[in-house]
N, C-alpha and C positions, 0 to 999 in steps of 0.2 A: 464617183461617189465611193467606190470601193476604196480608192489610192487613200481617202480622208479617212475611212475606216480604219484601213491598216495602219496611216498614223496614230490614230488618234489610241490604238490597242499598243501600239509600240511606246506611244507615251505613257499610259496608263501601266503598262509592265515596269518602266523604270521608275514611276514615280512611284508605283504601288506594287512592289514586288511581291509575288505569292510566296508566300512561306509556307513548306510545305516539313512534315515530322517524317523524317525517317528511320530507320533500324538503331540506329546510335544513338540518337537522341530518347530514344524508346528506354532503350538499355543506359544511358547515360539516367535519366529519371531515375528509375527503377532499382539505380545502382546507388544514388542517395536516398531513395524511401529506404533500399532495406538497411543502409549504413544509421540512418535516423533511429530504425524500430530497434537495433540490434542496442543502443545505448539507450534508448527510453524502458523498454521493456525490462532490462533487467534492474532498473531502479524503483519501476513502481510494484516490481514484485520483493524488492527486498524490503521495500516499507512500506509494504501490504503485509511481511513476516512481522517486522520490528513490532507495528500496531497490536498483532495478534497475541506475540508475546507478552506484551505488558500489557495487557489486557488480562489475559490468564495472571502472571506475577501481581497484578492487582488484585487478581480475585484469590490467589492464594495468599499475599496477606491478610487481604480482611479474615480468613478463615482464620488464619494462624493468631489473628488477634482475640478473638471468639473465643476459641482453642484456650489461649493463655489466661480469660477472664473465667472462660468454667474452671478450669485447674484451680484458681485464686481460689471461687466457690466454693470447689469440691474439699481444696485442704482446709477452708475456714472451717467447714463443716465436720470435716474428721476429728479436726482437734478441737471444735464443742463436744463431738461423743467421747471423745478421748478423754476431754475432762469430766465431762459427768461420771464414763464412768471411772475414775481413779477417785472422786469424789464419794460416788456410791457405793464404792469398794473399800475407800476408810470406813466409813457410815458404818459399815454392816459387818 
């Protein structure tokens, strides 16, 4: 019974060989994850920047546009007092 045994383990080794992970293959992995991270990483932090800045340059146009429409206001307004008074300054 034993001799059948031993075949049948000797079969079952070739037909299903054990695969087993060693030191190189460890290090072989590990030497594409960090080859992976080393190009992934520095592109989702450069347009995690990109996003950031135009995001701000967005918000400082709308400012600058604000900016440019009180200016229009501010001079509409100088030069109605400007007129009145060069108006009120004939007058009198």
């Amino acid at each position: 019974m034993s001799k059948k045994l031993d075949l049948l383990d000797e079969v079952d080794l070739v037909l299903n060989p054990k695969k087993s992970l060693n030191v190189s293959y460890f290090l072989y992995v590990f030497f594409i994850l960090s080859l992976i991270c080393m190009f992934i990483f520095p592109k989702i932090y450069i347009q995690q920047q990109i996003y950031f800045k135009s995001r701000d340059i967005s918000k400082l146009n709308g400012e600058y546009d604000i900016l440019k429409e009180e200016n229009r206001l501010i001079s509409s307004s100088v030069e109605s007092i400007r007129f009145k008074n060069q108006i009120l300054d004939t007058l009198f």
